[in-house]
TORBA-732070 format. One record per residue (C-alpha): residue in three letters; x, z, y. Coordinates in nm, 4 decimals, padded with zeros to 6 digits. Layout:
<resn ala, east X, up Z, north Y>
...
//
This chain:
<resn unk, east 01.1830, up -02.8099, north -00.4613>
<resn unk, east 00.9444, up -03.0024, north -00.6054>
<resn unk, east 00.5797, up -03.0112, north -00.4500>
<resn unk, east 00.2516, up -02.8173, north -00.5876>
<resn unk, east -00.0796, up -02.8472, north -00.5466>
<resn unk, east -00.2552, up -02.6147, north -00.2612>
<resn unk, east -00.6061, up -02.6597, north -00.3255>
<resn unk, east -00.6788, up -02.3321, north -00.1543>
<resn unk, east -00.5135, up -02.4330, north 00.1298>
<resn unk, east -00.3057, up -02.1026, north 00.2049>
<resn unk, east -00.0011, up -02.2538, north 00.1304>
<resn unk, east -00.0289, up -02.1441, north -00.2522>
<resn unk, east 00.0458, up -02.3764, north -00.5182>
<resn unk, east -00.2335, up -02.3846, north -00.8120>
<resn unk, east 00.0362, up -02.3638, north -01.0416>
<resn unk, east 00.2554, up -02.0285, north -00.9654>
<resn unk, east 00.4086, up -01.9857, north -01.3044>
<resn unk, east 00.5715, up -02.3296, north -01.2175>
<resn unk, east 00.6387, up -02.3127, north -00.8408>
<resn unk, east 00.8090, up -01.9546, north -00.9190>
<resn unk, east 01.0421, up -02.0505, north -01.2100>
<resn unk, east 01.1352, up -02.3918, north -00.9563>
<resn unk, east 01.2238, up -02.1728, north -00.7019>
<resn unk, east 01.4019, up -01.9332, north -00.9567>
<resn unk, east 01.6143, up -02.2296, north -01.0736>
<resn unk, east 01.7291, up -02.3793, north -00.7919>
<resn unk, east 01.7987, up -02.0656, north -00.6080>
<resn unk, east 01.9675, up -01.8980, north -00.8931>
<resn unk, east 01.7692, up -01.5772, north -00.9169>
<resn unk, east 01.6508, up -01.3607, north -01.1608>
<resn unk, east 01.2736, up -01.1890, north -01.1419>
<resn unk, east 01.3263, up -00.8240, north -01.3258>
<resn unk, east 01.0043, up -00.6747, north -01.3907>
<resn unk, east 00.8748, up -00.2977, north -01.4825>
<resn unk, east 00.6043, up -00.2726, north -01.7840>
<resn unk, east 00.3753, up -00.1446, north -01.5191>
<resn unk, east 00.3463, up -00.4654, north -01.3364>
<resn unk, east 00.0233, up -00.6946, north -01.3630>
<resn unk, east 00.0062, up -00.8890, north -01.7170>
<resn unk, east 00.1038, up -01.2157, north -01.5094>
<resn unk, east 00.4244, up -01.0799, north -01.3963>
<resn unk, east 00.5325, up -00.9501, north -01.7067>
<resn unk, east 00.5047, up -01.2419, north -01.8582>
<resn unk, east 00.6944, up -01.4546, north -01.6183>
<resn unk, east 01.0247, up -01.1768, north -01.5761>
<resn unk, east 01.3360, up -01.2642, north -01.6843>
<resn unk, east 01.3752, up -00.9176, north -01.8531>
<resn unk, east 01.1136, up -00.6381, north -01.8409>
<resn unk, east 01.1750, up -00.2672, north -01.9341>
<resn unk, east 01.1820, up 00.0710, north -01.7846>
<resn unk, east 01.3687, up 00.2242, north -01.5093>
<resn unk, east 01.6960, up 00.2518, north -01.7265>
<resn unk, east 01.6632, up -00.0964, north -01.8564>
<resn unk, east 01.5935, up -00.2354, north -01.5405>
<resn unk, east 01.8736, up -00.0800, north -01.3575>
<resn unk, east 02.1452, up -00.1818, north -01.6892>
<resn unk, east 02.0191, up -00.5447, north -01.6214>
<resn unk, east 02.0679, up -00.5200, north -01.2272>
<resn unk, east 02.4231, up -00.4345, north -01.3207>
<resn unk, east 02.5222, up -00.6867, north -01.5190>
<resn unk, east 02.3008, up -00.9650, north -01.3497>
<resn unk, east 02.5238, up -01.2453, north -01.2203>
<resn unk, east 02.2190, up -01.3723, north -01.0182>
<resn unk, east 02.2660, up -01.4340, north -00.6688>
<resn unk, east 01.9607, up -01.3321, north -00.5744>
<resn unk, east 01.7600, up -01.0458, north -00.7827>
<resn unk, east 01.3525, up -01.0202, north -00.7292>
<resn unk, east 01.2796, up -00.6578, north -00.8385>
<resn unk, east 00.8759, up -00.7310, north -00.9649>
<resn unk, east 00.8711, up -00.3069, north -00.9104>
<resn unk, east 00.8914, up -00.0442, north -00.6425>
<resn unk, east 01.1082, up 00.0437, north -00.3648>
<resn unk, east 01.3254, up 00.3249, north -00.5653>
<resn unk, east 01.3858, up 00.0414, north -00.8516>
<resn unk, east 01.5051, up -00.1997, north -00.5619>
<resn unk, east 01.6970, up 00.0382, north -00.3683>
<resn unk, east 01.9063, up 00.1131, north -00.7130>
<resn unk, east 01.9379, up -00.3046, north -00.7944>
<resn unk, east 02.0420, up -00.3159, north -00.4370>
<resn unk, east 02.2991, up -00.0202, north -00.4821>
<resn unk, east 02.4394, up -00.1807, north -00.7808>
<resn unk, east 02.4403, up -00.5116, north -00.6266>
<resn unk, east 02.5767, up -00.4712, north -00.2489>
<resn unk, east 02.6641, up -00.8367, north -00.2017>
<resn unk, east 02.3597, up -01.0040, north -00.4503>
<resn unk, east 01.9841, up -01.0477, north -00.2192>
<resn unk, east 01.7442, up -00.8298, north -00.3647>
<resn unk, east 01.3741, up -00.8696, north -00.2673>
<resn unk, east 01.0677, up -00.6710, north -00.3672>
<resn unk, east 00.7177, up -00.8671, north -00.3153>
<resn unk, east 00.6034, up -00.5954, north -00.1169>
<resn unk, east 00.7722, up -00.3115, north 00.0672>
<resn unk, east 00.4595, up -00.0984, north 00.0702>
<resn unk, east 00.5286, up -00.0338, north -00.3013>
<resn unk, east 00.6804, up 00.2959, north -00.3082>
<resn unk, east 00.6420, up 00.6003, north -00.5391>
<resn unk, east 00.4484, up 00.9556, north -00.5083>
<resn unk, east 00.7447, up 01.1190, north -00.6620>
<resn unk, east 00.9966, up 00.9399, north -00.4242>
<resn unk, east 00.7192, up 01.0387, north -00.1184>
<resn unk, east 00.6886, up 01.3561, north -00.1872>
<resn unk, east 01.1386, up 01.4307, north -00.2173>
<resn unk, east 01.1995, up 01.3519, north 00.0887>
<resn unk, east 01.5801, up 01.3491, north 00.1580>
<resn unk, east 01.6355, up 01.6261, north 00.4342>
<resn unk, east 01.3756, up 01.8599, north 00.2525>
<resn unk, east 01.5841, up 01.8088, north -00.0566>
<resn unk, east 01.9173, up 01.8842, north 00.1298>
<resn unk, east 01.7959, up 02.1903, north 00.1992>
<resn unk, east 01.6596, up 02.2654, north -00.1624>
<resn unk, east 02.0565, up 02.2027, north -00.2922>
<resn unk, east 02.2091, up 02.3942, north -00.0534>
<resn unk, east 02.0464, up 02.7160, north -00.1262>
<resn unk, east 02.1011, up 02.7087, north -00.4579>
<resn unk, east 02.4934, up 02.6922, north -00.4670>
<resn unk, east 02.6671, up 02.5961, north -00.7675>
<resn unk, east 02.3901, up 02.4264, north -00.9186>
<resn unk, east 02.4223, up 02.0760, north -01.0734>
<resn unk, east 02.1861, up 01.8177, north -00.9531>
<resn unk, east 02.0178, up 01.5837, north -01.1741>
<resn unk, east 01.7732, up 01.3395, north -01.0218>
<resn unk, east 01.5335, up 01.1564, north -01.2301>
<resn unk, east 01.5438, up 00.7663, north -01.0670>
<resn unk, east 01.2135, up 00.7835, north -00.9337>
<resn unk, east 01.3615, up 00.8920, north -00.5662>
<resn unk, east 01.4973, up 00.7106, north -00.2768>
<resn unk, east 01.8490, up 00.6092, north -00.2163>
<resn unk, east 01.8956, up 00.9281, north 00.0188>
<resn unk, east 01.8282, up 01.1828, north -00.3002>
<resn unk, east 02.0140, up 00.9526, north -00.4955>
<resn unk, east 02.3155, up 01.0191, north -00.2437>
<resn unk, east 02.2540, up 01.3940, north -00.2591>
<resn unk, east 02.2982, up 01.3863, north -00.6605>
<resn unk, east 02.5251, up 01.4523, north -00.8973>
<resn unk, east 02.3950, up 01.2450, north -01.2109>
<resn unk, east 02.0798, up 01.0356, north -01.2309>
<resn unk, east 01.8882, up 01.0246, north -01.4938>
<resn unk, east 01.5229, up 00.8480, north -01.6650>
<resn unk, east 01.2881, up 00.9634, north -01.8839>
<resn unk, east 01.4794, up 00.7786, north -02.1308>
<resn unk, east 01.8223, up 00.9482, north -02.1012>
<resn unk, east 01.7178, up 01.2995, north -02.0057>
<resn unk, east 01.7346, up 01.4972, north -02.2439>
<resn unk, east 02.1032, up 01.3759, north -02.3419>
<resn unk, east 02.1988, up 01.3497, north -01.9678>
<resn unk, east 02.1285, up 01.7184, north -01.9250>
<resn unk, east 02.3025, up 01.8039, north -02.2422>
<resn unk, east 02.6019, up 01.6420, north -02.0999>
<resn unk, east 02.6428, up 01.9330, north -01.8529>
<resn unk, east 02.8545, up 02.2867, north -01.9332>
<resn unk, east 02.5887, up 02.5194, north -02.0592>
<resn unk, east 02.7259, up 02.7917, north -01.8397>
<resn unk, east 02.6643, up 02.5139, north -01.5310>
<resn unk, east 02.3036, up 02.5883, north -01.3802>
<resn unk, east 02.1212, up 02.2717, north -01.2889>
<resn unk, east 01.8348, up 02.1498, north -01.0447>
<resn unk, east 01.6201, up 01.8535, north -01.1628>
<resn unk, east 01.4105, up 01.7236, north -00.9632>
<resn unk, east 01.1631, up 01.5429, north -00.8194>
<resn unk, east 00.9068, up 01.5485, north -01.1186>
<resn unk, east 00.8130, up 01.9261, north -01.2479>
<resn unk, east 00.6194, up 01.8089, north -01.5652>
<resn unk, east 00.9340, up 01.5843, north -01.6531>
<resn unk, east 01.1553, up 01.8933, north -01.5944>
<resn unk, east 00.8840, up 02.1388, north -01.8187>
<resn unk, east 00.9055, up 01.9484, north -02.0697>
<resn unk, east 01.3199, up 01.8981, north -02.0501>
<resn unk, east 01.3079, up 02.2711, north -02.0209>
<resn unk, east 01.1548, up 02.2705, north -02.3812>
<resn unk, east 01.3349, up 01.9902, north -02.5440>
<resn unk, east 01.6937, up 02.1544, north -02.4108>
<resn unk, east 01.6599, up 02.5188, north -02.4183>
<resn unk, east 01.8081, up 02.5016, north -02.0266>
<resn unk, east 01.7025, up 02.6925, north -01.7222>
<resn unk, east 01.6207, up 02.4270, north -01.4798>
<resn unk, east 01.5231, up 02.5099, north -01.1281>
<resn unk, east 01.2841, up 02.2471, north -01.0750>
<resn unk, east 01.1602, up 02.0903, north -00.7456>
<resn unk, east 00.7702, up 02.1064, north -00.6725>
<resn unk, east 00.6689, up 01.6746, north -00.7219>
<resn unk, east 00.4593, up 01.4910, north -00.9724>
<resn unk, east 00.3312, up 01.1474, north -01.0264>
<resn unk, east -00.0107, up 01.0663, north -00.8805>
<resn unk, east -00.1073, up 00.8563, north -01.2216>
<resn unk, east 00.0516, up 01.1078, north -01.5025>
<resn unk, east -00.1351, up 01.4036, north -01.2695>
<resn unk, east -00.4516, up 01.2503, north -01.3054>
<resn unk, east -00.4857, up 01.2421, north -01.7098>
<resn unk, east -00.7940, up 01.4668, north -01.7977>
<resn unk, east -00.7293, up 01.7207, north -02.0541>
<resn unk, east -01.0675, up 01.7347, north -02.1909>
<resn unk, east -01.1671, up 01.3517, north -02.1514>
<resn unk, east -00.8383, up 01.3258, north -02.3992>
<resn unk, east -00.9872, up 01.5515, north -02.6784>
<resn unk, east -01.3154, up 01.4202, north -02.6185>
<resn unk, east -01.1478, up 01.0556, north -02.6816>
<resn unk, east -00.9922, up 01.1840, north -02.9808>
<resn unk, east -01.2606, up 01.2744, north -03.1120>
<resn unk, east -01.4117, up 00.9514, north -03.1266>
<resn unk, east -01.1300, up 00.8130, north -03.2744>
<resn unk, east -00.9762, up 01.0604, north -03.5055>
<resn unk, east -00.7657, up 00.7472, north -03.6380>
<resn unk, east -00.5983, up 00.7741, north -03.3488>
<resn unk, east -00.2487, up 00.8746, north -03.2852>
<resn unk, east -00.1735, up 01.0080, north -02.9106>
<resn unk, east 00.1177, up 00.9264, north -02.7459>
<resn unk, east 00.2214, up 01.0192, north -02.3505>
<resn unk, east 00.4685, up 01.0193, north -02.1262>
<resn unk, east 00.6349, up 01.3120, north -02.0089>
<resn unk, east 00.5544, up 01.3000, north -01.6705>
<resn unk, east 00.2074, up 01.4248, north -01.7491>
<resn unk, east 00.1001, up 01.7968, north -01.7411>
<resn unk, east 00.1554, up 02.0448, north -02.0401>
<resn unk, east -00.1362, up 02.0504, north -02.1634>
<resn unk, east -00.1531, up 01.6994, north -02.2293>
<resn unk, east 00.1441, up 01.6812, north -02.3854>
<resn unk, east 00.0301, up 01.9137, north -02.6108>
<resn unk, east -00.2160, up 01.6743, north -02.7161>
<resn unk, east 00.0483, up 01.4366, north -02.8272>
<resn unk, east 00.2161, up 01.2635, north -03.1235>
<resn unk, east 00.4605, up 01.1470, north -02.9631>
<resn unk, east 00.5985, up 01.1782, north -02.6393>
<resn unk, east 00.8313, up 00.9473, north -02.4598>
<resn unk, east 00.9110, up 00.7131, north -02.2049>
<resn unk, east 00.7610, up 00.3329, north -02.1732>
<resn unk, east 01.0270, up 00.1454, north -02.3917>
<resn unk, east 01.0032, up 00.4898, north -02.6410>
<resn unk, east 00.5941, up 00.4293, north -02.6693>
<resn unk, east 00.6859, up 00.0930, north -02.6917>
<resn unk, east 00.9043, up 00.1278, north -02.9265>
<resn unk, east 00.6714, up 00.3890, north -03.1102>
<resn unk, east 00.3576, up 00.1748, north -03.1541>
<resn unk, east 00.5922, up -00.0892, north -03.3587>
<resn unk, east 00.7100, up 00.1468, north -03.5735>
<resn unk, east 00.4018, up 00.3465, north -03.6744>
<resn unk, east 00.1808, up 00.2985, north -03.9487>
<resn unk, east -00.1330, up 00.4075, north -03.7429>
<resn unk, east -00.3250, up 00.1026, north -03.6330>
<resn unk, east -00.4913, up 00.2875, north -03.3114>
<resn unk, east -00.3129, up 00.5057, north -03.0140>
<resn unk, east -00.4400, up 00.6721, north -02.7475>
<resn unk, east -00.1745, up 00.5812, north -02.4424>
<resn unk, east -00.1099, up 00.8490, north -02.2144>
<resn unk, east 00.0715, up 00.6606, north -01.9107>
<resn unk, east -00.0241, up 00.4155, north -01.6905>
<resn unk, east -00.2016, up 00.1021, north -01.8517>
<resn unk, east 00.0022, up -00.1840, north -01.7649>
<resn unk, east 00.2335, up -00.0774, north -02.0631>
<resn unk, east -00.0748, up -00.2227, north -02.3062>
<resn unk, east -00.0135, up -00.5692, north -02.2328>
<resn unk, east 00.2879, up -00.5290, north -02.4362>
<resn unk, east 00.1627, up -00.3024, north -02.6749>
<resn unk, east -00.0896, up -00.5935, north -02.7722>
<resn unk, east 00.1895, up -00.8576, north -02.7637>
<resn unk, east 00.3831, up -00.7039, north -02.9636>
<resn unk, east 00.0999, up -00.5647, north -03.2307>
<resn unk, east -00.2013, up -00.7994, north -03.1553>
<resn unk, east -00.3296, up -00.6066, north -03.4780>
<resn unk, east -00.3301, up -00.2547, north -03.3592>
<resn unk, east -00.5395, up -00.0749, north -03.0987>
<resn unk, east -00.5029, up 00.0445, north -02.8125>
<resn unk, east -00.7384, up 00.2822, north -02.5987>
<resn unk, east -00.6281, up 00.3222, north -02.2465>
<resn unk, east -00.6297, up 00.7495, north -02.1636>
<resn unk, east -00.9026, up 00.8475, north -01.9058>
<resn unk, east -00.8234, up 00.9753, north -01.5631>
<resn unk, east -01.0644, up 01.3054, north -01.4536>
<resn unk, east -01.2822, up 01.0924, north -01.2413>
<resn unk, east -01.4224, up 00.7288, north -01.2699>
<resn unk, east -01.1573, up 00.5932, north -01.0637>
<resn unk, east -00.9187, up 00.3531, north -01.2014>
<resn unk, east -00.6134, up 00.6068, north -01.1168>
<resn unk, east -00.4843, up 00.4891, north -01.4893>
<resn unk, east -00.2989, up 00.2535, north -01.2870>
<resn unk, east -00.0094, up 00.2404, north -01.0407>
<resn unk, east -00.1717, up 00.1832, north -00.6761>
<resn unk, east 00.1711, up 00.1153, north -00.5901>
<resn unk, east 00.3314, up -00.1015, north -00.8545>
<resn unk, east -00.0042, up -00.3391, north -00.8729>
<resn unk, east 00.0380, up -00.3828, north -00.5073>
<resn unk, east 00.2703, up -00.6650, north -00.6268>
<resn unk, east 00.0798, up -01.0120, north -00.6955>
<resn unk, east 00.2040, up -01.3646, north -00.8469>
<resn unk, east 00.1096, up -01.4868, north -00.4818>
<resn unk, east 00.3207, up -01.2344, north -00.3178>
<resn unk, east 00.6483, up -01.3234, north -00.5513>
<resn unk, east 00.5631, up -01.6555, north -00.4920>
<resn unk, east 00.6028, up -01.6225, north -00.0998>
<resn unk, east 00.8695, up -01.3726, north -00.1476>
<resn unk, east 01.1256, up -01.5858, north -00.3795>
<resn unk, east 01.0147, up -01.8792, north -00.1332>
<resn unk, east 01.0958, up -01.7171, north 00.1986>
<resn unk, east 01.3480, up -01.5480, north 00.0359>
<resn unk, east 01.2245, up -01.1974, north 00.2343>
<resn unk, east 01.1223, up -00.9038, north 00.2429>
<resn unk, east 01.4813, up -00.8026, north 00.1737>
<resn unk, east 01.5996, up -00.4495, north 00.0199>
<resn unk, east 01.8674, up -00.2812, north 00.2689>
<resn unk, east 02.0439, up 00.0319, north 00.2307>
<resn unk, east 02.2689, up 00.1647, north 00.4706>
<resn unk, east 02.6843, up 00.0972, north 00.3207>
<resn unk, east 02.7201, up 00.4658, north 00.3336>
<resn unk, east 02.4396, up 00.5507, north 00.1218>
<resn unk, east 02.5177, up 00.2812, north -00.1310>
<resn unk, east 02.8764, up 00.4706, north -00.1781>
<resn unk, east 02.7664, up 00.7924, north -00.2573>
<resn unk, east 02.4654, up 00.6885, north -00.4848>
<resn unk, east 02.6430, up 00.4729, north -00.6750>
<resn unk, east 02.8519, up 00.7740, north -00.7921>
<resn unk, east 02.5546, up 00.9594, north -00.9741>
<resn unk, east 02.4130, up 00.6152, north -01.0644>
<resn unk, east 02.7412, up 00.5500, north -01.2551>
<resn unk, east 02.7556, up 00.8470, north -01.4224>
<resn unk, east 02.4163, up 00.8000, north -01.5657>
<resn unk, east 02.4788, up 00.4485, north -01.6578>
<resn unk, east 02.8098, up 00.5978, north -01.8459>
<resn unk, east 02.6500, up 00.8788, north -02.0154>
<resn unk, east 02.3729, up 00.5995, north -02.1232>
//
């Protein structure tokens, strides 16, 4: 490896965006990064996307090592996919509040007393609820996911209950939904939004389903990250009110440097607009991690074979 400047002298080279793709080429890895990663990051991935994109690229990586620039759940499915490749996550403090709060014996006990039922798992869960699934699914593939199943079949989704509301609607099905929600989409404030419209009547409004009803009432359009994405290319309005976490921006202005782009305001001052989890990852912390080639993603072999089952399926049905 070639050497860097440290003029800080904590072992960081000045120049990261070079140190990390020097380390990326001679170790033969791949950096896969989720649009809700710092504007740095995104800009240095190999491929960036959503959870479905993400986890088609960790399947037909042929890296040998994989640096998931995400959360745990998105590493724990690379890994899962990937049994033999190294897969390392910056920071294994990065989990999820939907993952947290479905925790895998809790949820064991939620299928088994409803018999019968099939289980579809939105991503955003550990390895353990993946196990316990029948087919996974993302805010991308939902809707067609659950329209894969018999009608006559009854189905749990869990862990997110706004995701599953709103799949109620779009599906005509009668989910039984577990009780979870994502700290960030939870703390959208319904009147701050019509206040913000208001002031920009230009505006179109466009969230992701995660967040409550009556948000999503508020909306235009309603999708996941690579849908809003996708959305804001297409549209003729030149200003959107974006209803998800803010890290998706930075490539909302790449992509339409001529549009605007007015970030949705939590209920308090806070900044809970953003991910505490996925900005706990930092162009020093991939730097180290690629480096020292740790922390590692581990799940137990048995785990791995019964998650990859549902995690097929999806990818299948996708």
């Amino acid at each position: 490896m070639k050497n860097y400047t440290d003029s800080g002298g904590m072992g960081i080279p000045d120049d990261l965006v070079a140190a990390i793709n020097d380390l990326k080429q001679q170790k033969n890895a791949v950096i896969l990064a989720h649009y809700y990663q710092e504007s740095e990051i995104q800009d240095l991935a190999d491929y960036i996307g959503d959870s479905l994109g993400l986890a088609q690229e960790a399947a037909k990586t042929d890296a040998d090592i994989i640096v998931f620039a995400g959360v745990v759940f998105m590493a724990e499915t690379a890994k899962i996919l990937n049994p033999s490749r190294k897969v390392l996550l910056p920071d294994l403090d990065a989990g999820c509040s939907l993952a947290d709060n479905c925790p895998s014996d809790k949820f064991s006990q939620f299928v088994q007393a409803h018999p019968d039922h099939t289980v579809i798992t939105y991503v955003n869960c550990s390895a353990e609820v993946k196990a316990l699934s029948d087919i996974l699914c993302t805010s991308s593939n939902a809707v067609k996911i659950i329209n894969s199943v018999p009608k006559d079949k009854p189905i749990i989704f869990a862990p997110d209950k706004h995701l599953g509301r709103y799949l109620i609607k779009e599906t005509g099905r009668d989910l039984v939904l577990w009780d979870g929600s994502c700290i960030v989409h939870e703390q959208f404030d319904h009147k701050k939004i019509v206040r913000l419209k208001a002031r920009h009547p230009e505006a179109e409004v466009i969230a992701h389903p995660e967040c409550p009803e009556s948000i999503l009432n508020e909306a235009d359009h309603i999708g996941s990250t690579s849908s809003l994405l996708n959305y804001v290319k297409k549209s003729d309005a030149k200003s959107f009110i974006v209803v998800t976490e803010s890290g998706i921006i930075h490539q909302m202005e790449k992509a339409c440097p001529e549009k605007t782009f007015h970030p949705a305001p939590p209920e308090n001052g806070c900044s809970c607009n953003e991910c505490p989890f996925m900005k706990l990852n930092t162009m020093e912390k991939l730097y180290r991690c690629l480096r020292d080639e740790t922390p590692e993603m581990n799940v137990p072999a048995e785990i791995i074979e019964r998650a990859l089952i549902p995690l097929k399926r999806m990818l299948e049905l996708s």
